[in-house]
KENU-495931 format. One record per atom (N, C-alpha, C, O): x, y, z. Coordinates in steps of 0.02 Angstrom, whole numbers, plus 32768, in hexadecimal, padded with zeros to 4 digits. Layout:
N
XYZ
...
***
This chain:
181
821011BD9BC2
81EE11869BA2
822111579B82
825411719B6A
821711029B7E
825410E09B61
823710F09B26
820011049B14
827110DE9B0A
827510DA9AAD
825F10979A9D
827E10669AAF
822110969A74
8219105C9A59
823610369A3A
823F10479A00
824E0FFD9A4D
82710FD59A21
82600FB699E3
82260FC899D9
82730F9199B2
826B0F799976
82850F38997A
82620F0A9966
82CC0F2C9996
82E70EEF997D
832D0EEA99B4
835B0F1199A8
83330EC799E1
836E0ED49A07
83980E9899E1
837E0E6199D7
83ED0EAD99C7
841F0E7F99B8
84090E4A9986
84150E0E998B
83DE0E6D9948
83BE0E3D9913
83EE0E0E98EF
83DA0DDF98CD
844B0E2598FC
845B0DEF98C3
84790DB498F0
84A40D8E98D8
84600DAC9937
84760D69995D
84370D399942
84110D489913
84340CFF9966
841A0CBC995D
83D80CD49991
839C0CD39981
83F00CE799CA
83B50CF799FE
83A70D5799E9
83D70D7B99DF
83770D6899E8
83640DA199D8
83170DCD9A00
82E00DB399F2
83170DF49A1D
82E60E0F9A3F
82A90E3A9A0E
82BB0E5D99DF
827C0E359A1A
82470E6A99E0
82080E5C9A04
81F70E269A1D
81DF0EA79A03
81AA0EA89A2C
818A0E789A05
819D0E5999D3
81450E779A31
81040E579A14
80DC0E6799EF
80C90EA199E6
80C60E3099D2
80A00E40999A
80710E0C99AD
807B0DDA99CE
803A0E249991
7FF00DF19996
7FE40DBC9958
7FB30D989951
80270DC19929
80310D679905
80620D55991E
80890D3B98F6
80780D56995F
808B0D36998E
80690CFF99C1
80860CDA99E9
802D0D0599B6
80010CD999ED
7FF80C9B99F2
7FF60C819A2A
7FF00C6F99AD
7FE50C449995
80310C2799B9
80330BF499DB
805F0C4899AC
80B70C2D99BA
80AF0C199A12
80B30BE69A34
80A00C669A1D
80B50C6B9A6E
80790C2B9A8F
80880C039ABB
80450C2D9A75
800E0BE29AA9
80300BAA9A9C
803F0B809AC7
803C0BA89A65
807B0B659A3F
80A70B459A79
80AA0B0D9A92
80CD0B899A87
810E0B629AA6
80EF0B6F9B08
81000B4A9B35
80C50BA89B0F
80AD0BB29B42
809D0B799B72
80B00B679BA9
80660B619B38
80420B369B73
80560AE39B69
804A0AB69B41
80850AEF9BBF
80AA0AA79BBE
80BB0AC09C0A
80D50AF59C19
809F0A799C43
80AE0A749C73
80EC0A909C93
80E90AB59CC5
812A0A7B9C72
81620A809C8E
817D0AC29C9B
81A90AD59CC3
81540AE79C69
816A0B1E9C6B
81430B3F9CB1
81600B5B9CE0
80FC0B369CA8
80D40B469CD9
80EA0B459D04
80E20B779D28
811A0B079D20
813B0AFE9D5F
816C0B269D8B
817E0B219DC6
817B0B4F9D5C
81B50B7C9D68
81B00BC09D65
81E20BE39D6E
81730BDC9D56
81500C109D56
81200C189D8C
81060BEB9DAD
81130C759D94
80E40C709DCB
80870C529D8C
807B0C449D51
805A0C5A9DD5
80360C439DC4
80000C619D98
7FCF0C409D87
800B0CAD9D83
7FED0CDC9D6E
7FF80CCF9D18
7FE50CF39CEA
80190C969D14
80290C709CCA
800F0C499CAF
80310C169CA4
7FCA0C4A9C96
7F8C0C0D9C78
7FA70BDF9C88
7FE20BE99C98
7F8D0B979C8C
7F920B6A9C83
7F490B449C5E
7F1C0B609C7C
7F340B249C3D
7F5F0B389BFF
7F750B6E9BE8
7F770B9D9C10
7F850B759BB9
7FA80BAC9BA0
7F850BB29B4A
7FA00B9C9B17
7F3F0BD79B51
7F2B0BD69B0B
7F2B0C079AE9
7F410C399B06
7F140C109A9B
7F0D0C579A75
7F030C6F9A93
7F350C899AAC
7EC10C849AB5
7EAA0CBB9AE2
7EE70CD99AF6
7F080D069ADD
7EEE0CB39B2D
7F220CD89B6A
7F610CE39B4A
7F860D0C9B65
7F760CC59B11
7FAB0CEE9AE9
7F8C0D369ABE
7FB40D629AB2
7F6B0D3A9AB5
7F430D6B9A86
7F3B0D969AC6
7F480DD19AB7
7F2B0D919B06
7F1A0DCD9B3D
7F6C0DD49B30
7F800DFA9B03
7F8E0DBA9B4D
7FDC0DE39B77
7FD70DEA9B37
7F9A0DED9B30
7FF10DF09AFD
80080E179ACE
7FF00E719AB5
800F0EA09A9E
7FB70E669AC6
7F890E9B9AC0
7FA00EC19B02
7FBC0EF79B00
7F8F0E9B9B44
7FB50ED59B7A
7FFF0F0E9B58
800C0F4A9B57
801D0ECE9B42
804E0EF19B3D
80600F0F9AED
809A0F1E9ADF
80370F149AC6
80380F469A93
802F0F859AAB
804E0FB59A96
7FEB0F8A9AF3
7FD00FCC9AF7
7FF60FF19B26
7FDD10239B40
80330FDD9B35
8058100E9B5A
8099104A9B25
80AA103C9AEC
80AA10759B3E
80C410959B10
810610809B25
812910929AF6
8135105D9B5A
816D104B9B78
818E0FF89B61
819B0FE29B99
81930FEA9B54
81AC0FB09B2C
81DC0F799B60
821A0F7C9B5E
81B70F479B8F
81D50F3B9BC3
81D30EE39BD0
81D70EC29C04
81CC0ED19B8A
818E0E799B81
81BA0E669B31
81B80E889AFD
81CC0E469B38
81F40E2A9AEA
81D70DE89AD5
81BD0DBD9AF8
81DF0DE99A9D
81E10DA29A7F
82320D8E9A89
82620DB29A95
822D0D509A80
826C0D389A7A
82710D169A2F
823D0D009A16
82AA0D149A0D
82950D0099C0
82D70CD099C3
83050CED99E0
82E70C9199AE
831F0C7799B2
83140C45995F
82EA0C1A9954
834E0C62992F
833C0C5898FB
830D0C6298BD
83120C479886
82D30C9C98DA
829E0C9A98C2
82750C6F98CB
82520C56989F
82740C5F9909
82420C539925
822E0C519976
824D0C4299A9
81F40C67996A
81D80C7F99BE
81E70C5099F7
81BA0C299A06
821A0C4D9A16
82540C299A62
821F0C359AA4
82150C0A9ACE
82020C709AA4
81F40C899AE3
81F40CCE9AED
82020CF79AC1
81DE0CE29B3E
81DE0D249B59
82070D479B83
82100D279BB7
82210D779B81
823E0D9D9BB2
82280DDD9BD5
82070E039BB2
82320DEC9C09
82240E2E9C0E
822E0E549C52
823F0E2F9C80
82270E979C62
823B0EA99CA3
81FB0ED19CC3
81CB0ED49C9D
81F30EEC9CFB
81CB0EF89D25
81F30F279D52
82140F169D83
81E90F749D35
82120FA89D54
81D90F9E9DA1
819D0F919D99
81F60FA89DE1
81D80FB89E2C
81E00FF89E1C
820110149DF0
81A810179E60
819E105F9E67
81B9106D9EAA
81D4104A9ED5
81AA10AA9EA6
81BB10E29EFB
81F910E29EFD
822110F19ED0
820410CD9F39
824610D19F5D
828010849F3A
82BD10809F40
825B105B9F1E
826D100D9EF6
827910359EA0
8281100C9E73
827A10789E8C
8272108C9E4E
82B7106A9E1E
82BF105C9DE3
82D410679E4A
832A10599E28
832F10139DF9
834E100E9DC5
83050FD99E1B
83000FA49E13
82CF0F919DE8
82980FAA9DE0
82E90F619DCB
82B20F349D84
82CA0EF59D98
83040EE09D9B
82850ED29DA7
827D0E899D9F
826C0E599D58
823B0E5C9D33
82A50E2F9D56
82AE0E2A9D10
82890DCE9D1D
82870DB09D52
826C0DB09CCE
824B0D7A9CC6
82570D549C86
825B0D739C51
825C0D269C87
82490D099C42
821F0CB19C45
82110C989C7B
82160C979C14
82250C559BFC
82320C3F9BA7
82200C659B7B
824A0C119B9E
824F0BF29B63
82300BA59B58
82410B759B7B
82000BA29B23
81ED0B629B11
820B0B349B12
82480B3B9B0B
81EF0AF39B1C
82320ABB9B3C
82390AA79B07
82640A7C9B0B
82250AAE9AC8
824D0AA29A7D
828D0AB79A75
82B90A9C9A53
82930AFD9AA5
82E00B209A8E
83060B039AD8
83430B029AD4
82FA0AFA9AF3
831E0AE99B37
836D0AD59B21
837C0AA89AFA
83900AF59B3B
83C30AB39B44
83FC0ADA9B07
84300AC69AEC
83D40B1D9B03
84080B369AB1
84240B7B9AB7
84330B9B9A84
84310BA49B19
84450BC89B1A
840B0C179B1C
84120C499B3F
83E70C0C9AFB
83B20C349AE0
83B40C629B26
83E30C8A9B26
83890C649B61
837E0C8C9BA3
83BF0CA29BB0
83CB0CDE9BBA
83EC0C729BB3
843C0CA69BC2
84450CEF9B89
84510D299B9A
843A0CD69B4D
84530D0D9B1B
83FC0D369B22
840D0D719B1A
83B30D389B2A
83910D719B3B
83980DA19B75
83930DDE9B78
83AA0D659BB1
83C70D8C9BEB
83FD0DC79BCF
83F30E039BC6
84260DAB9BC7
846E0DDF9BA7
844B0E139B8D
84510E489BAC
841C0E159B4E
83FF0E359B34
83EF0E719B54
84060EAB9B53
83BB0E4F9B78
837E0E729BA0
83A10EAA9BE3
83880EDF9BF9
83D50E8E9BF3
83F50EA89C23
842F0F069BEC
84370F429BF9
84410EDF9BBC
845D0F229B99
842D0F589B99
84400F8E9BB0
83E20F519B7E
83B10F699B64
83A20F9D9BB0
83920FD89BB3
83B00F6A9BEA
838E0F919C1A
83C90FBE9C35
83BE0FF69C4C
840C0FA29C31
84400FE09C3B
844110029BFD
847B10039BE8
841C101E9BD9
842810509BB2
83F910879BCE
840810C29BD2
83C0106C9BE0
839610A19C07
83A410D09C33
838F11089C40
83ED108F9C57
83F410C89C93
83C110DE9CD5
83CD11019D06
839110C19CC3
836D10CF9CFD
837A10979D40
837910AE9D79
8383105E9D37
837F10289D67
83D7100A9D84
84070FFA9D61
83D3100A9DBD
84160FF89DDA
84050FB69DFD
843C0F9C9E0A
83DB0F949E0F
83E20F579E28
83A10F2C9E06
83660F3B9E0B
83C10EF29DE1
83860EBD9DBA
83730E8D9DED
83960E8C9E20
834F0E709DEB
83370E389E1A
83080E0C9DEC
82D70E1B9DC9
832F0DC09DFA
82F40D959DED
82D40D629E11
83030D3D9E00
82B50D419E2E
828F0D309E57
828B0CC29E2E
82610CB19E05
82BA0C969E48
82AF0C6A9E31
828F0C229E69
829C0C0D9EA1
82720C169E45
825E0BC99E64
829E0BAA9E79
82C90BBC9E50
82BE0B799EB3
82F40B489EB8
82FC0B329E8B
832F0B329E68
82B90B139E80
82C10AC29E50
82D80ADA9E05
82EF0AAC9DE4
82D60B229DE2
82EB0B3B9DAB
83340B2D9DA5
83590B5D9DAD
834E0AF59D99
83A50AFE9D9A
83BA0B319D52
83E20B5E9D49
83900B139D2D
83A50B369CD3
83AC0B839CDB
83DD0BA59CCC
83620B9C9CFB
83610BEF9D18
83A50C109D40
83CB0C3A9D2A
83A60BF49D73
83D80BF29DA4
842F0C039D7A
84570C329D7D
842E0BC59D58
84690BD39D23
84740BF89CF7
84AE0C099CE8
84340C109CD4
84460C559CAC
84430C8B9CCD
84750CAB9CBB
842A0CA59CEF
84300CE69D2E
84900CC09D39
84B70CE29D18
84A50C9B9D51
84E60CAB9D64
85120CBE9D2B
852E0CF59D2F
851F0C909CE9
852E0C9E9CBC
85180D059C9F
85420D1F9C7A
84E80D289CB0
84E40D529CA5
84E90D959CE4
84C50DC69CEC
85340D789D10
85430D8C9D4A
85110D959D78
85180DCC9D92
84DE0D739D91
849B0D889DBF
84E40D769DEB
851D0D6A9DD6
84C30D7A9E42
84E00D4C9E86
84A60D3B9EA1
84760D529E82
84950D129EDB
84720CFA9EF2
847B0D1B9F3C
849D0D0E9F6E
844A0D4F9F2A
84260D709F79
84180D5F9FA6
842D0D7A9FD9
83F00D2F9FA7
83CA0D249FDF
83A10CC69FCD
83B50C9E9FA3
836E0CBE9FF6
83330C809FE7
83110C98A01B
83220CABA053
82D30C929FF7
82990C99A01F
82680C54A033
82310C42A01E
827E0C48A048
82660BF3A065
82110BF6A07A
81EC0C1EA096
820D0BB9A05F
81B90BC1A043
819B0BEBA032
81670BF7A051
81AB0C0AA006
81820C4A9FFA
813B0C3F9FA9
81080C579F8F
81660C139FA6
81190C049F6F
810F0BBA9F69
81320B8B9F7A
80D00BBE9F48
80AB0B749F62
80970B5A9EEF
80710B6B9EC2
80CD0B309EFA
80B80B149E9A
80AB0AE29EB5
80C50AC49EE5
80710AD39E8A
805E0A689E8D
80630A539EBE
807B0A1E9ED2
803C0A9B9EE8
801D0A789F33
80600A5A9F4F
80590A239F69
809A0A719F4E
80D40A729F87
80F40AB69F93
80F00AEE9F7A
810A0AA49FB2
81370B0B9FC1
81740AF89FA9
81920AC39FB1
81820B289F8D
81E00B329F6C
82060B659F99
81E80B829FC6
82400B6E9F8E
82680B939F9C
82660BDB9F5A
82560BCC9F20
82700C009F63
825B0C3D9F43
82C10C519F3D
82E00C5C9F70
82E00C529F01
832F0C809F02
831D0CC89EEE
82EA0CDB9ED0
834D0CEA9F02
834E0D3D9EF0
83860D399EE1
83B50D289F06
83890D4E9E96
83DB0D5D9E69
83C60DA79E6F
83920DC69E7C
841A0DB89E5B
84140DFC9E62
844D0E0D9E3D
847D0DE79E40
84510E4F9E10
848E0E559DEF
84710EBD9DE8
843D0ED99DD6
84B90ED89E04
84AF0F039E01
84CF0F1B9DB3
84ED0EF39D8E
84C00F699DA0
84C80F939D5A
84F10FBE9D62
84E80FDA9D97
851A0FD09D46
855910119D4D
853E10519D28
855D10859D36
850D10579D00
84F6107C9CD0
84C010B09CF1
849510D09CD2
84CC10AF9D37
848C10CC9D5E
847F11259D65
84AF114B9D6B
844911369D64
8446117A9D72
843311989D8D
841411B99D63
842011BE9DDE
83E311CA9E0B
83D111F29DDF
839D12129DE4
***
């Protein structure tokens, strides 16, 4: 079972800490805004209201595995991160996610949760290959995965359809030294 976390790297500027449900009001705040929408799959409100901040938070209180962060930059709520361990024969691998409100844009924030998020998951030890799954048009995404050693795997050409056009789909990939069958 993981160890629940409390607070990942509390005395930086960017800081990780699960969810909490006086979080909601924050997370629809910075949530619901097109741009972001754009760069996310589609399983991400649009709008983006209490409600649907008040559901995902609650999903993810009721698990006992701790795998969905807030992002906190300054004390105050930046955004989400989080990973998505695969099963079976894919067990090794966690597909990792985030975004940040376009208030914080532009201030480093996703490079330093990435970093984060990536220690947190080599401490587990369970996962040897991360994967994240980006839109083309994400240059900002794109740049923090490199900055946080990803490479660029592959493209999956047309593989998803935003605002009624098809994109190009990247696969970063950054393997873990910390691994254990």
């Amino acid at each position: 079972m993981t160890k629940q976390v409390t607070h990942i790297n509390e005395n930086a500027s960017v800081t990780l800490k699960p969810w909490n449900k006086n979080d909601a009001a924050a997370l629809a705040n910075i949530a619901d805004n097109k741009k972001i929408f754009m760069q996310v799959r589609d399983s991400f409100p649009q709008p983006y209201t209490l409600t649907d901040a008040l559901k995902w938070i609650d999903a993810h209180l009721q698990t006992s595995k701790a795998t969905n962060f807030a992002i906190w930059y300054n004390n105050e709520l930046a955004g989400s991160i989080g990973y998505v361990p695969q099963e079976n024969e894919r067990r090794h691998i966690a597909e990792i996610g985030y975004f940040i409100g376009e208030v914080f844009w532009g201030k480093q924030i996703a490079t330093k949760a990435v970093e984060q998020l990536l220690q947190l998951i080599q401490q587990q030890q369970k996962f040897y290959r991360i994967e994240a799954y980006v839109f083309e048009k994400n240059v900002a995404s794109v740049k923090v995965l490199q900055k946080n050693g990803f490479f660029l795997e592959g493209i999956q050409h047309k593989a998803a359809i935003k605002n009624n056009e098809m994109q190009n789909v990247l696969v970063w990939v950054k393997f873990l030294t910390n691994y254990k069958v």
